[in-house]
N, CA and C of each residue as an Amber inpcrd file, in Angstrom:
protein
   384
 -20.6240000 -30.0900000 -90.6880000 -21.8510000 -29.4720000 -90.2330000
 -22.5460000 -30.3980000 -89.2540000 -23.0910000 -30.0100000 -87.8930000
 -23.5860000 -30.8810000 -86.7760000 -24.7980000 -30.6970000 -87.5390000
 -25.5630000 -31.8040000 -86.8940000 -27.1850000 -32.2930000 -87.3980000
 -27.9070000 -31.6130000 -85.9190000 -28.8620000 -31.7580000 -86.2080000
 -29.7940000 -31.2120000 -85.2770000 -29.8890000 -32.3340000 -83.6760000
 -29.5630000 -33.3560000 -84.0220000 -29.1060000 -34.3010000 -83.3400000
 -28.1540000 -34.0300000 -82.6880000 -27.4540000 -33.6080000 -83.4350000
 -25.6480000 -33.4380000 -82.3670000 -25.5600000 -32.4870000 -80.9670000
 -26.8320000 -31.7170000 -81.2340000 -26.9780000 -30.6360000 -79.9640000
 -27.2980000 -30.8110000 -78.6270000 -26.3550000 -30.8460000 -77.9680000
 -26.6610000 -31.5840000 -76.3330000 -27.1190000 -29.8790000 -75.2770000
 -28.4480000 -30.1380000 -75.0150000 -29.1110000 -29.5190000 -74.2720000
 -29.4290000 -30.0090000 -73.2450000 -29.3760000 -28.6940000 -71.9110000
 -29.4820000 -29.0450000 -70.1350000 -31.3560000 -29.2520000 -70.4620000
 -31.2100000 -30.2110000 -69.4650000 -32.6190000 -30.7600000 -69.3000000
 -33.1040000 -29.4530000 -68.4820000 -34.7170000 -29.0940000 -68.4620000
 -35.0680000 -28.1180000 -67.8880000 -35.0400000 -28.3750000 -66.3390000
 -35.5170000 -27.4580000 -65.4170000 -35.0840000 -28.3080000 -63.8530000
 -36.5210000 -28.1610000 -63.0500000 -37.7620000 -27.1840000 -63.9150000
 -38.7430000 -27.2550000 -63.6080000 -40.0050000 -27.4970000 -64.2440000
 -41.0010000 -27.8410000 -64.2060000 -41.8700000 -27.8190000 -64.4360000
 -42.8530000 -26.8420000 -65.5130000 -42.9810000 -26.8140000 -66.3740000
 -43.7140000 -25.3210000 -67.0480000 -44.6660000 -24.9210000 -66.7650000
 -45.6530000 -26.2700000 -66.1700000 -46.6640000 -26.4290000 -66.1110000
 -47.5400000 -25.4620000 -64.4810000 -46.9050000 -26.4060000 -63.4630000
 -46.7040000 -26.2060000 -62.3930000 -45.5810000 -25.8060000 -61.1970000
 -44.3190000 -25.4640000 -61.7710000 -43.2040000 -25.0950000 -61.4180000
 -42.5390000 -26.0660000 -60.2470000 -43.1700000 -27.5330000 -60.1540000
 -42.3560000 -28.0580000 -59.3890000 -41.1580000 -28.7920000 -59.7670000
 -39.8810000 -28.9930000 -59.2370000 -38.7280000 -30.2040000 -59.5650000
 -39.1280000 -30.8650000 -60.7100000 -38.2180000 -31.3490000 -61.9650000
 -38.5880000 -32.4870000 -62.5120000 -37.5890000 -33.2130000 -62.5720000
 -37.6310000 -34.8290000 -62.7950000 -36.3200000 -35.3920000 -62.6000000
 -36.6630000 -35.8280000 -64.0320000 -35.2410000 -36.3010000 -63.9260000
 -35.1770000 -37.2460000 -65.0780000 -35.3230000 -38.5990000 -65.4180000
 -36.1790000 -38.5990000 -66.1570000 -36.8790000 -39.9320000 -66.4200000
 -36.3460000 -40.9010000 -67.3690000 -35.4890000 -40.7780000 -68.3920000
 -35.1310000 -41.2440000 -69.4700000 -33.2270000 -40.5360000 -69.7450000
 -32.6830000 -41.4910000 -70.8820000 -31.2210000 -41.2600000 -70.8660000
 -30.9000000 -42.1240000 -72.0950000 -30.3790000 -41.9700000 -73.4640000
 -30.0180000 -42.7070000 -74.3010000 -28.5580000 -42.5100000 -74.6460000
 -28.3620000 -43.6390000 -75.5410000 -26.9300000 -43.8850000 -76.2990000
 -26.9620000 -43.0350000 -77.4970000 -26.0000000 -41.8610000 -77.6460000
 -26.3500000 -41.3750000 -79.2010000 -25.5090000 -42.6230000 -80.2500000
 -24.5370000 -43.1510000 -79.6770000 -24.1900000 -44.4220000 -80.6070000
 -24.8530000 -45.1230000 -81.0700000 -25.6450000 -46.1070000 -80.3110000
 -26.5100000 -47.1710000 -80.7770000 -27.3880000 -47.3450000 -80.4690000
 -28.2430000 -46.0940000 -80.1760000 -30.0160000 -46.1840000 -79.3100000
 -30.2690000 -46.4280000 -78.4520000 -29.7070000 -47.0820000 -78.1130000
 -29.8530000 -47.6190000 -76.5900000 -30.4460000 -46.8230000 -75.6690000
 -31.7630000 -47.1960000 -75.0280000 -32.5480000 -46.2450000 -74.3300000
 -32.4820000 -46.7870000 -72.7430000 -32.5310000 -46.2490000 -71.5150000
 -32.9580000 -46.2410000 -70.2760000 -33.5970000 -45.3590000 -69.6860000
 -35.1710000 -46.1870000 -68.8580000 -36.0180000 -45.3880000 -68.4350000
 -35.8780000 -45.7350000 -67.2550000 -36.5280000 -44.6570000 -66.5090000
 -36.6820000 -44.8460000 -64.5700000 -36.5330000 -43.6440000 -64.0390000
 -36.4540000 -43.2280000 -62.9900000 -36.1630000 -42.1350000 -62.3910000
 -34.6230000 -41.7020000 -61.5200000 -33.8150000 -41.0140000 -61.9000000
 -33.0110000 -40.7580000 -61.6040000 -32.9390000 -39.1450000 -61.4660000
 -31.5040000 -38.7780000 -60.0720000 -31.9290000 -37.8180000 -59.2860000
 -30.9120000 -36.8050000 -60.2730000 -31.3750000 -35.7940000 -60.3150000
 -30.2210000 -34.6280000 -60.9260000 -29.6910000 -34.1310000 -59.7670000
 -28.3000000 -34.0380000 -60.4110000 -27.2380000 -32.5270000 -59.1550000
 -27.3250000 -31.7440000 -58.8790000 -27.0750000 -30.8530000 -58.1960000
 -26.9950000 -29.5770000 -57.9630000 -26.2930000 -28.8380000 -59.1180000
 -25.4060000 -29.5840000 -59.5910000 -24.3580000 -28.6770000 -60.4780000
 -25.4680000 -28.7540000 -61.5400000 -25.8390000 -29.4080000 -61.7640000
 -26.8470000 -29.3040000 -63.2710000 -27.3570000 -28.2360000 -63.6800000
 -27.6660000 -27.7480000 -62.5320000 -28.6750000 -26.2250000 -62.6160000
 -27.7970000 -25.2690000 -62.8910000 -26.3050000 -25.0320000 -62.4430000
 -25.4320000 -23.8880000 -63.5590000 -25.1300000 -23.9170000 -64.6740000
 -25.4730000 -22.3530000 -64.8690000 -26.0390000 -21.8680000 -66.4030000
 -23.7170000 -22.4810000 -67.0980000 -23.6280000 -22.6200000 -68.0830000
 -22.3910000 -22.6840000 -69.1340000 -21.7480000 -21.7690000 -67.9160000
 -21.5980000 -20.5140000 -68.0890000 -20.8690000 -19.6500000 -67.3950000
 -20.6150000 -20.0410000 -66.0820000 -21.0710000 -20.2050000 -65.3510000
 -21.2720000 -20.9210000 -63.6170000 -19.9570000 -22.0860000 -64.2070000
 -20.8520000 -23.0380000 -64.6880000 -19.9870000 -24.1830000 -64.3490000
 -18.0250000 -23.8150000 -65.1510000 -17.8540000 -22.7030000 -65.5280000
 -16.6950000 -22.1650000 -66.3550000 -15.8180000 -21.7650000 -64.9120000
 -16.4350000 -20.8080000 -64.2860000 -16.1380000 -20.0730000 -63.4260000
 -15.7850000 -21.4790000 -62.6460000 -16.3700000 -22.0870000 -61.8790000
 -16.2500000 -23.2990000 -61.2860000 -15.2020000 -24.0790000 -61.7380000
 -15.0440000 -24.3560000 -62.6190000 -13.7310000 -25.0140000 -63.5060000
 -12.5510000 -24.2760000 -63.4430000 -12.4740000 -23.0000000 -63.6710000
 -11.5610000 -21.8430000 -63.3630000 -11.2920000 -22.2360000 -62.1840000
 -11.5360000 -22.1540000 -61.2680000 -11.8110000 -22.1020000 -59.8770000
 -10.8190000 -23.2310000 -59.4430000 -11.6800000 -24.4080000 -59.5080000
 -10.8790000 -25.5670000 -59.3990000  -9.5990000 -26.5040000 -60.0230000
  -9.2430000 -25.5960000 -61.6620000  -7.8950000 -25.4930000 -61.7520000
  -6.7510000 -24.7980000 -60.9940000  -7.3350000 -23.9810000 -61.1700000
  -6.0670000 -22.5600000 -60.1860000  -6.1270000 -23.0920000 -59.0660000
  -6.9080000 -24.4590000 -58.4310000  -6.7250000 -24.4710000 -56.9460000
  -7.2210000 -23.4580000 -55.6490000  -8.1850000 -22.9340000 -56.2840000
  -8.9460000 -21.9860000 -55.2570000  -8.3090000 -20.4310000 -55.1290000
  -7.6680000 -20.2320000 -56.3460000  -6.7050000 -18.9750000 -56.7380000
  -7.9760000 -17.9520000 -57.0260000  -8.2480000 -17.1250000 -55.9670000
  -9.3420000 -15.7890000 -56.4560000  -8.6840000 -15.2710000 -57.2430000
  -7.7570000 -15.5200000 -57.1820000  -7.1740000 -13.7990000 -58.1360000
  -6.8790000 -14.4090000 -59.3280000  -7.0340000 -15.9290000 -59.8960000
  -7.1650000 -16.3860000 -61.1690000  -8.3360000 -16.2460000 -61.6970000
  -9.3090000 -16.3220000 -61.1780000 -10.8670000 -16.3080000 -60.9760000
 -11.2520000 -14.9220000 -61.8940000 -10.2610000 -14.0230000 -60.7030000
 -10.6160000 -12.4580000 -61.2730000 -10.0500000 -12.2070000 -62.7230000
  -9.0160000 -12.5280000 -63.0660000  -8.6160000 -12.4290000 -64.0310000
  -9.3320000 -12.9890000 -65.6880000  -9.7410000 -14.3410000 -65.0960000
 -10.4890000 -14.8640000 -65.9730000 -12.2530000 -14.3530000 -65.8340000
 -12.3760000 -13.9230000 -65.1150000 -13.8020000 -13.1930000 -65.4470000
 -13.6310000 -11.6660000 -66.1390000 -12.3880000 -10.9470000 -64.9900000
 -12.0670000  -9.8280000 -65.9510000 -13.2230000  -8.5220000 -65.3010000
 -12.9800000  -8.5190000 -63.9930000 -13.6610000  -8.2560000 -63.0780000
 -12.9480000  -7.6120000 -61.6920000 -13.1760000  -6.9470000 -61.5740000
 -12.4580000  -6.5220000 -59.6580000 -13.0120000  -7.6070000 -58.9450000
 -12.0570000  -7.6860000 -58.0980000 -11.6010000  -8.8050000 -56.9070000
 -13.1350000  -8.8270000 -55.6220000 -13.8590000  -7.7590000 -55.5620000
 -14.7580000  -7.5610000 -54.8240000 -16.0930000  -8.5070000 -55.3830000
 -16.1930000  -7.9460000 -57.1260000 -16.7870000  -8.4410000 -57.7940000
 -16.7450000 -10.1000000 -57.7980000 -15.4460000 -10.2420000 -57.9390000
 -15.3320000 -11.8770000 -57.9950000 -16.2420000 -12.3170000 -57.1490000
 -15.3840000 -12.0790000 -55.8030000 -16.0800000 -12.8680000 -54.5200000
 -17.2200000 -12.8670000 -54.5470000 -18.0600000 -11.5520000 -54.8230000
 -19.5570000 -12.1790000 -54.6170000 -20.3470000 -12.6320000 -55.7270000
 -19.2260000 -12.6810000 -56.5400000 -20.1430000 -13.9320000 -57.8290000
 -19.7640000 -15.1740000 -57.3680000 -18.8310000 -15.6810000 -56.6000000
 -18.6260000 -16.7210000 -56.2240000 -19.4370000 -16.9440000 -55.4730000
 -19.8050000 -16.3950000 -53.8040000 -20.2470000 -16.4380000 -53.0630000
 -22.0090000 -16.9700000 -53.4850000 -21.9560000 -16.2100000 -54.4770000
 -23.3800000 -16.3500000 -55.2400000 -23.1840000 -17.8100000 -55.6980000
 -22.7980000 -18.0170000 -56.5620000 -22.3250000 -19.7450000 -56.6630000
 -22.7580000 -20.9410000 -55.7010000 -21.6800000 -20.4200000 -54.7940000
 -22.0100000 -21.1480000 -53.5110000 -23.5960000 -21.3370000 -52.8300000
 -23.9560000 -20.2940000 -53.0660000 -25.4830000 -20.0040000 -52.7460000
 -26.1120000 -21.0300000 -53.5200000 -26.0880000 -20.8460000 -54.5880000
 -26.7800000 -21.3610000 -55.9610000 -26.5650000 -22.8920000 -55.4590000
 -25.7130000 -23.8470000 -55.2230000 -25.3910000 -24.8870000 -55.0930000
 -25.5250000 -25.3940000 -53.7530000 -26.2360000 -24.3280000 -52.7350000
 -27.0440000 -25.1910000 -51.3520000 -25.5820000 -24.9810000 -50.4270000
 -24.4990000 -24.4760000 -50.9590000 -23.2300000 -24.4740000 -50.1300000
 -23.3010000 -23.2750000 -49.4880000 -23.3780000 -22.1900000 -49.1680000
 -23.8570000 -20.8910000 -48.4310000 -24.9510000 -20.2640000 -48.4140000
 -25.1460000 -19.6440000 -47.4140000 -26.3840000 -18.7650000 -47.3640000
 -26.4210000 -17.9080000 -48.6930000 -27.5280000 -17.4210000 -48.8020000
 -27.6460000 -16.3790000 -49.7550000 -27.4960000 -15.3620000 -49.1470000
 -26.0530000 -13.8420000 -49.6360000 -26.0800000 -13.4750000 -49.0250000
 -24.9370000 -13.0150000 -48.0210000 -24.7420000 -14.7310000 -47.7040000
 -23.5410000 -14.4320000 -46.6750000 -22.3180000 -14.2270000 -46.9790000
 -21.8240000 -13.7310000 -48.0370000 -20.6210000 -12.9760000 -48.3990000
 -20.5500000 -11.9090000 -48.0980000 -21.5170000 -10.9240000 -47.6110000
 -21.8220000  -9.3430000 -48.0090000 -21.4880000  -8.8110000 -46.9920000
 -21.0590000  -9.3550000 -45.4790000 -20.3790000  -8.7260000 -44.6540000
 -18.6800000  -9.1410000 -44.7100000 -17.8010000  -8.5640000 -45.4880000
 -16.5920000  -9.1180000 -44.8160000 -16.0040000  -9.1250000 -43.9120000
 -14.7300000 -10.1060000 -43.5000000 -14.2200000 -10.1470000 -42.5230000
 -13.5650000  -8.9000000 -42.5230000 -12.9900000  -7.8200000 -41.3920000
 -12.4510000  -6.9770000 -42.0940000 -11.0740000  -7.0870000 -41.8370000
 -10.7020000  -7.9000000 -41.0370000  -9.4860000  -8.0450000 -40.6600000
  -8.3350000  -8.7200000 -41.7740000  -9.7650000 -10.0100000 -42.1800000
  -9.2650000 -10.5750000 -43.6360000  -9.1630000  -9.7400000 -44.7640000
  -9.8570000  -8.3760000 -44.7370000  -9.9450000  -7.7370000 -46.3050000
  -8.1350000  -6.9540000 -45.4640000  -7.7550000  -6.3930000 -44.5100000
  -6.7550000  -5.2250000 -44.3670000  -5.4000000  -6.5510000 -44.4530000
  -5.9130000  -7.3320000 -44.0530000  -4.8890000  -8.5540000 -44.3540000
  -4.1290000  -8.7420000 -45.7710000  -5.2780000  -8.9270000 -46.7250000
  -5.3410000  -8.9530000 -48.1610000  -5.2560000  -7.3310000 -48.6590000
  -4.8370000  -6.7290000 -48.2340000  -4.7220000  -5.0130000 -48.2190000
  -3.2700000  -5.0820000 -47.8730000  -2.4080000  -5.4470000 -47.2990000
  -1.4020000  -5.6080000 -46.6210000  -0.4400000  -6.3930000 -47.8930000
  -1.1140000  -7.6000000 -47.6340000  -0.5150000  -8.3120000 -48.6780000
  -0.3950000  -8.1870000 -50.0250000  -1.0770000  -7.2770000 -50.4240000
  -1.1760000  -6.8490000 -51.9830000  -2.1740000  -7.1910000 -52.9450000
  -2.8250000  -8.2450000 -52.1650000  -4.0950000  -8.8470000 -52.8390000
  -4.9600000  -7.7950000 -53.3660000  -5.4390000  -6.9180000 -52.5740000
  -6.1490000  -5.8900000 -52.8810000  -5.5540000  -4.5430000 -52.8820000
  -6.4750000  -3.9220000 -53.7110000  -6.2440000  -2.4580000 -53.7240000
  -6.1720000  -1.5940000 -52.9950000  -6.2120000  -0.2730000 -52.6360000
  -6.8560000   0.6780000 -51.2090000  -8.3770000   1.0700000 -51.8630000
  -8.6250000   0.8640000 -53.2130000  -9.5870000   0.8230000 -53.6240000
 -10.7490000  -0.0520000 -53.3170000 -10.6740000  -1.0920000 -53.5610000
 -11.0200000  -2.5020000 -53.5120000 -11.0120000  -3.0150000 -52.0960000
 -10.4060000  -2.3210000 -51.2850000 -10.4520000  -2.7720000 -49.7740000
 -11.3540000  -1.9690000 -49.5400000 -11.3380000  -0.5030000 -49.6260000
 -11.9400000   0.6170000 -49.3350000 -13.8660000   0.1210000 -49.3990000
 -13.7550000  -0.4470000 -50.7560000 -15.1980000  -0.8310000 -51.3230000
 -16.0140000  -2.0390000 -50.7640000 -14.9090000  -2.8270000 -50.4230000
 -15.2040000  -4.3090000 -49.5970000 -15.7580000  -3.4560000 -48.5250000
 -14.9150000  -2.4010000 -47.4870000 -15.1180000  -2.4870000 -45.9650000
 -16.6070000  -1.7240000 -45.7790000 -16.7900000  -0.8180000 -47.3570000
 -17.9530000   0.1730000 -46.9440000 -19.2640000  -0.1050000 -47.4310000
 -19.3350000  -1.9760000 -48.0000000 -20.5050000  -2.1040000 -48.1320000
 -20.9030000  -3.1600000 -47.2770000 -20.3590000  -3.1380000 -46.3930000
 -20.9270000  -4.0780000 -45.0590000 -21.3930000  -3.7590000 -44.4650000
């Protein structure tokens, strides 16, 4: 049975008070107490929720494999991308957004190749 101790929780990333940034000020040893104070900067990655950073891990096993991505979310291929894309957003790496026009040459490409559906292409080309 874990103790109430054993529970490792994401530091919050704002403010309650006033909603600005907060960093982190403090950092201990659960071994031997050991405490350090000061200010130190948080990541970007910090701020994805469990799921984010899964997907991300997915991601970067398969080697940038969408269609592992899709599988492990369990999701159409359209879907993927713009949860990824969203990701990317989330982490200062793309616009917000800028997934939502595709290439279309790249979707009939991936239409060609089998990647996608006539469905799934169909749906990519007609919400741009």
């Amino acid at each position: 049975m874990a103790a109430a101790s054993d529970t490792v929780r994401r530091p919050p990333r704002s403010c309650p008070v006033c909603s600005s940034e907060l960093i982190v000020t403090g950092c201990g040893c659960p071994e031997c107490g050991t405490g350090i104070t000061g200010q130190f900067r948080m990541s970007p990655y910090d701020a994805l929720s469990d799921d984010e950073h899964e997907m991300l891990r997915v991601f970067l096993v398969s080697r940038g494999n969408m269609r592992e991505l899709e599988k492990h979310l369990g999701v159409s291929y359209p879907t993927t991308r713009q949860r990824f894309a969203d990701l990317l957003a989330k982490l200062g790496l793309e616009e917000p957004g800028a997934a939502k026009g595709p290439d279309r040459d790249k979707v009939l490409a991936d239409l060609a190749a089998g990647r996608l559906s006539v469905d799934e292409a169909e749906k990519l080309l007609t919400e741009a």
